[in-house]
C-alpha positions as CSV (number, residue, x, y, z in Angstrom):
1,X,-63.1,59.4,71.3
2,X,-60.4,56.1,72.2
3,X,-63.2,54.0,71.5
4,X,-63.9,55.1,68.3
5,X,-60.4,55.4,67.4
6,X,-59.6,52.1,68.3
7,X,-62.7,50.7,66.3
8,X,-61.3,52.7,62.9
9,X,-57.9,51.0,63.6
10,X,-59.3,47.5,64.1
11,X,-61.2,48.2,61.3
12,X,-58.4,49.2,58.8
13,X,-56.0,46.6,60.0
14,X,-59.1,44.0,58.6
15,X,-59.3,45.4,55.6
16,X,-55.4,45.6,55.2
17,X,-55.3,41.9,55.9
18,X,-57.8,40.9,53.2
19,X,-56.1,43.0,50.4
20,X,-52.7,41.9,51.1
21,X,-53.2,38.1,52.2
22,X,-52.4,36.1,55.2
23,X,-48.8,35.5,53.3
24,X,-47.4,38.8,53.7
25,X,-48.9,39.2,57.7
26,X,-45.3,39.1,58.7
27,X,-43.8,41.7,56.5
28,X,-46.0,44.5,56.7
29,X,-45.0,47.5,59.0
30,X,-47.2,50.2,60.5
31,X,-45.6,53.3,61.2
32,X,-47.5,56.2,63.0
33,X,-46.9,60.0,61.7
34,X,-48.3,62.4,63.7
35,X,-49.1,65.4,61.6
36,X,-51.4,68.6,61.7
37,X,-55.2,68.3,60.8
38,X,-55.1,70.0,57.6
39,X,-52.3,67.5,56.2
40,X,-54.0,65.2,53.7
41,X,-57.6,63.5,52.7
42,X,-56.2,60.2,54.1
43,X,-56.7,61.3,57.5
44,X,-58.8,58.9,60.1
45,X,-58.1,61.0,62.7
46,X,-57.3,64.6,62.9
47,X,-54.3,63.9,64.7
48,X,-53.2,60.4,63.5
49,X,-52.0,59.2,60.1
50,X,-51.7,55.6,59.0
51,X,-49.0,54.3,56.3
52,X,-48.5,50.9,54.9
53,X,-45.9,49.3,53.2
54,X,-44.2,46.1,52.6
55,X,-40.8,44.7,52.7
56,X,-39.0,41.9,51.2
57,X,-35.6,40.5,51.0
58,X,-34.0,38.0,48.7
59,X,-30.7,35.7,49.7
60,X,-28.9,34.1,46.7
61,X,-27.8,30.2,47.3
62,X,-24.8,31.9,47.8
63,X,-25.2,34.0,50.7
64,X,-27.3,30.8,52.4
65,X,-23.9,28.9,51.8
66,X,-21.1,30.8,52.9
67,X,-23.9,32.0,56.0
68,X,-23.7,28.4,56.9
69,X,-19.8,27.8,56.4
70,X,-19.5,30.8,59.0
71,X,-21.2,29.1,61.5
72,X,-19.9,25.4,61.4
73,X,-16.3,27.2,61.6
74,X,-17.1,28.6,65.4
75,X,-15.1,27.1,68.2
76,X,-17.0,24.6,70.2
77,X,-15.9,24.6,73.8
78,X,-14.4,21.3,74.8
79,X,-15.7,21.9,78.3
80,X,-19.2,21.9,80.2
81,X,-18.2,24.9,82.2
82,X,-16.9,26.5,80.2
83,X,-19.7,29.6,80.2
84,X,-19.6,29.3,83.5
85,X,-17.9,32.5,85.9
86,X,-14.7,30.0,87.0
87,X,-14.0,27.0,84.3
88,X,-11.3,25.3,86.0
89,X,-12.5,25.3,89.2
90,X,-16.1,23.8,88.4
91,X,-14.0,21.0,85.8
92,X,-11.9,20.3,89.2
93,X,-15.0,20.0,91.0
94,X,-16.6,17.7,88.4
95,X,-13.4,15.7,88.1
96,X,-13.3,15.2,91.7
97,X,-17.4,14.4,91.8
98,X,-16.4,11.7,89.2
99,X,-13.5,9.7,90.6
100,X,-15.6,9.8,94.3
101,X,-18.6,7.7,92.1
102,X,-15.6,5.4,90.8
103,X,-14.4,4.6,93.3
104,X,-17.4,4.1,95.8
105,X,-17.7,0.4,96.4
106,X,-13.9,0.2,96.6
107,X,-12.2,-1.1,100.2
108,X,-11.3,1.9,102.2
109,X,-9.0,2.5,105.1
110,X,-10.1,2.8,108.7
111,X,-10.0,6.2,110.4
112,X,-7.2,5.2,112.5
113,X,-4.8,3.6,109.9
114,X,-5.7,7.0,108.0
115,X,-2.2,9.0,108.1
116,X,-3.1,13.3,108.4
117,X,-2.4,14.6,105.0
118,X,-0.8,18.1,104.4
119,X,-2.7,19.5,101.4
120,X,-1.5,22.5,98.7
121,X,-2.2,25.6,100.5
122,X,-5.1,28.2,98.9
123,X,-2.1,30.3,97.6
124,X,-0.3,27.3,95.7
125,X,-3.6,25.9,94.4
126,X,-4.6,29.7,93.4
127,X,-1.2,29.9,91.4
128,X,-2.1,26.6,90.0
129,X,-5.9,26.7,88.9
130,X,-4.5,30.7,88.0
131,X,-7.8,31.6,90.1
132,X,-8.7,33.8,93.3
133,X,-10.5,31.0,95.1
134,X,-12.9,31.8,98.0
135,X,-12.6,30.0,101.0
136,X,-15.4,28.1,101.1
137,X,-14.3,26.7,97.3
138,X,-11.0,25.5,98.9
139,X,-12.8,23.6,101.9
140,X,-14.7,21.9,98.9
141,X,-12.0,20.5,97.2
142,X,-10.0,19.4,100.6
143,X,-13.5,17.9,101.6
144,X,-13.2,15.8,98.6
145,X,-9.6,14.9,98.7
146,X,-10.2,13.4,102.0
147,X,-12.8,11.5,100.7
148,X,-10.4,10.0,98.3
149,X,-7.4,9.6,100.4
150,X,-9.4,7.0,102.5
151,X,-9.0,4.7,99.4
152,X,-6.6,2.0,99.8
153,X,-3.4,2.8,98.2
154,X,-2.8,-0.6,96.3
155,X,-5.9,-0.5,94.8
156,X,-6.1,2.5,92.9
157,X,-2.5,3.9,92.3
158,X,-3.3,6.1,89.5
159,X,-5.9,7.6,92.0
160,X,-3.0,8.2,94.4
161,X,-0.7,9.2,91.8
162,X,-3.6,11.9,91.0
163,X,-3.7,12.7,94.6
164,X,0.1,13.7,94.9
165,X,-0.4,16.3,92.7
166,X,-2.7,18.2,95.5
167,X,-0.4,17.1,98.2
168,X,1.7,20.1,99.9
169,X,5.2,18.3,99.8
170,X,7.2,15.2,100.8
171,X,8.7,15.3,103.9
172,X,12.0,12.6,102.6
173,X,12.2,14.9,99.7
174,X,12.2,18.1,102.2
175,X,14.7,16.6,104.2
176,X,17.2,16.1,101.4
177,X,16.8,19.4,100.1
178,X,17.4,20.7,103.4
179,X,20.5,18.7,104.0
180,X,21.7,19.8,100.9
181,X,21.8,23.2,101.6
182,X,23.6,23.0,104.8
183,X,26.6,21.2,102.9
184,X,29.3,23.0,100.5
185,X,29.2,22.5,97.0
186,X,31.8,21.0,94.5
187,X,33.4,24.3,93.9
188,X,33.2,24.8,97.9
189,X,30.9,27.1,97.6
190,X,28.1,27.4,101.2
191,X,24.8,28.9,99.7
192,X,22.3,30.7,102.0
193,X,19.3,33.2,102.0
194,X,19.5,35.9,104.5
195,X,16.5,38.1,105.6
196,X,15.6,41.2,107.6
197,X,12.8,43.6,107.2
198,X,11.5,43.3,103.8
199,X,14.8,42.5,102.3
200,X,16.1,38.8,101.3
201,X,19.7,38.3,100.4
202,X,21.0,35.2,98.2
203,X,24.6,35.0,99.5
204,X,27.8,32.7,98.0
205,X,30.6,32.2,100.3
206,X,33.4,30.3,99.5
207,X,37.2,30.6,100.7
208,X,39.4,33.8,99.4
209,X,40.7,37.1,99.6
210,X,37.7,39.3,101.3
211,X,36.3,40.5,98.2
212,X,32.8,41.0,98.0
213,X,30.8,41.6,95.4
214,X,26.7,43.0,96.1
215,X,24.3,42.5,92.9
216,X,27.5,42.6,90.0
217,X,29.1,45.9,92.4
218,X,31.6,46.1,95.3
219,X,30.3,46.9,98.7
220,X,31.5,50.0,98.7
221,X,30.5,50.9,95.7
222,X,27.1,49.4,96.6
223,X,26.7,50.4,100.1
224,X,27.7,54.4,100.7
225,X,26.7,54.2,104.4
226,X,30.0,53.2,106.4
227,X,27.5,51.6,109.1
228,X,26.2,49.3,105.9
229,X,29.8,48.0,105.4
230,X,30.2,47.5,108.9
231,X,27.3,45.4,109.7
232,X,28.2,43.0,106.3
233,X,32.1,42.2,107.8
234,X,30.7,42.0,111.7
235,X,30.3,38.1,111.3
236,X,34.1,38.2,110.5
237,X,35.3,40.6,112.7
238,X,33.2,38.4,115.8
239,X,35.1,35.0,114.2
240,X,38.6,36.4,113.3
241,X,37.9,35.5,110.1
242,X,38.3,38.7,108.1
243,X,39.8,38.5,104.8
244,X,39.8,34.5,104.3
245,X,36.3,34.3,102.6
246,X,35.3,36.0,99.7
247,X,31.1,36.6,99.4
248,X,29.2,36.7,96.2
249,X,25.4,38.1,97.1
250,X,21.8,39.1,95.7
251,X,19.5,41.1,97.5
252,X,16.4,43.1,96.6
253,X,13.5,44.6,98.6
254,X,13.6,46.7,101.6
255,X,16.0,49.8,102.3
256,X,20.1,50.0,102.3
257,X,20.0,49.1,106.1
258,X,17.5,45.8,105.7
259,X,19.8,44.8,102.7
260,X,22.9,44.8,104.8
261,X,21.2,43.4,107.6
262,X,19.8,40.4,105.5
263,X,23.5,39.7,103.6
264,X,24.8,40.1,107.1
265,X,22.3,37.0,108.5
266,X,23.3,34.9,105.5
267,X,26.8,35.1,105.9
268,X,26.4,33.8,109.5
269,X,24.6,31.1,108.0
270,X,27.2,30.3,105.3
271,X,30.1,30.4,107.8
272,X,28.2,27.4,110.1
273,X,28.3,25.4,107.2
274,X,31.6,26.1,106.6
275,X,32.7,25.2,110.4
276,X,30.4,24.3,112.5
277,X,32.5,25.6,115.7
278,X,31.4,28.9,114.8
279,X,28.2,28.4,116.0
280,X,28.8,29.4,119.4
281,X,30.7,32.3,118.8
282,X,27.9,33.7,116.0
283,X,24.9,33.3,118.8
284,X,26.8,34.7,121.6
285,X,27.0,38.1,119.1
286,X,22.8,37.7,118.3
287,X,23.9,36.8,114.5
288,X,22.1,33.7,114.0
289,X,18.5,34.1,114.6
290,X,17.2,36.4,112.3
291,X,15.3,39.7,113.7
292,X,11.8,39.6,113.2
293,X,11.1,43.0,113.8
294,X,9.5,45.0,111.2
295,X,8.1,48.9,111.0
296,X,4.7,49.3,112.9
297,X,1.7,49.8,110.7
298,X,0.3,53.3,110.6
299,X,-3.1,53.5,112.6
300,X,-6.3,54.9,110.9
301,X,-6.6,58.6,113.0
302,X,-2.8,58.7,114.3
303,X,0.1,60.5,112.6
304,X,2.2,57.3,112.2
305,X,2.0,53.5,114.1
306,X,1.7,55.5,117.9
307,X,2.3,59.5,117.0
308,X,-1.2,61.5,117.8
309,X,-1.8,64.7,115.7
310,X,-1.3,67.9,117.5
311,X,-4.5,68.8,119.5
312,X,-5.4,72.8,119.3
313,X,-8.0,73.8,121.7
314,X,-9.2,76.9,119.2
């Protein structure tokens, strides 16, 4: 019975062919109805109806035109990569592939006169390329920085000035900022950051009455816990200095203790700056090294960081 139906279809799909001409192959349609056996004469098959029909569509110039217009007016990308899962870092990659072929047959320096470069950490450079870069991505690109920091310097200073962009930081700039820091200000002002826990403190100090002044608010407005207050003026009670300094701070993060802890360090800090004598004094009362001690992590089966559950026998 398939064989025979297959025959009538070949055979009607000739004879469809010849009527309508090889012109309109493309825009005929064939749509299968099954119906009943006692639907209609036309019936090949007791089960199986055929229909034919033809479709055509006109476009005006018009239509063509503005059809056209819409597609000249898409945005080309301006970059190879740019279908590609991470853009900037494959144009990185590319750029980096490109100066290494520049540069090739340039005089490079010998491994020993080769100083050990501090490159942008994976954090910095995922800020930067605003990616979440694996770390086999980030050994590429150091890879190929090395390969172009062996270039002489003289040669290629655009190169180098390219290079400084990837480099982690400048140890004469570091050293001013640092000494900057540890000096007072034109308004006399010593300028710290204080930390403890999860807490970091940005703390003023300058000579005054003993006011001070936490996030816009007095401390004891600020602070309700008299232990709080207490641990903020210990640097002054240990140096017999309470009263003569008045302290302008920022904190966030962390709890009311880590807070007070943290302005605490960075008055410590500010006061050494102020008088270096103090130093002594400060250390002997554990104020100047800041505590590194944090809360335990809770542990996957345990109550807390070390606490077990309960254990019922029944």
């Amino acid at each position: 019975m398939l064989t025979s139906l297959t025959s009538k279809l070949q055979f009607v799909y000739k004879v469809s062919e010849k009527v309508l001409g090889n012109n309109l192959k493309s825009n005929i349609k064939k749509s299968i109805i099954l119906k009943s056996c006692n639907r209609n004469s036309n019936i090949i098959n007791p089960f199986v109806n055929f229909r034919y029909y033809t479709t055509t569509t006109t476009i005006s110039k018009e239509n063509k035109y503005e059809s056209i217009d819409i597609l000249s007016n898409r945005e080309i990308p301006q970059s190879i990569s740019y279908f590609t899962g991470k853009p900037t870092y494959n144009d990185l990659i590319i750029q980096l592939d490109d100066l290494i072929f520049k540069y090739r047959k340039t005089p490079k320096l010998k491994d020993k006169n080769v100083l050990p470069t501090l490159w942008i950490l994976k954090q910095r450079l995922d800020e930067k390329l605003g990616l979440c870069l694996k770390t086999h991505q980030y050994r590429t690109i150091i890879q190929k920085l090395n390969q172009l920091n062996i270039i002489i310097p003289e040669i290629a200073p655009q190169l180098h000035n390219f290079l400084d962009l990837f480099r982690r930081y400048d140890l004469e700039k570091e050293k001013k900022l640092l000494e900057a820091m540890k000096t007072v200000d034109q308004f006399g002002r010593a300028f710290t950051l204080g930390k403890r826990k999860e807490a970091v403190a940005q703390v003023w100090v300058v000579e005054g009455d003993g006011h001070v002044i936490v996030n816009g608010k007095p401390m004891a407005e600020y602070f309700s816990l008299m232990k709080d207050r207490e641990s903020i003026l210990y640097p002054f009670q240990v140096t017999d200095l309470l009263g003569k300094y008045n302290v302008w701070t920022k904190v966030k993060g962390g709890g009311t203790t880590g807070q007070a802890d943290a302005i605490a360090h960075g008055i410590t800090k500010a006061l050494i700056i102020h008088d270096s004598d103090l130093k002594p004094i400060l250390r002997a009362a554990n104020l100047v090294t800041r505590d590194t001690r944090v809360v335990e992590r809770k542990k996957p089966g345990l109550a807390k960081a070390r606490k077990r559950y309960t254990w019922v026998k029944r």
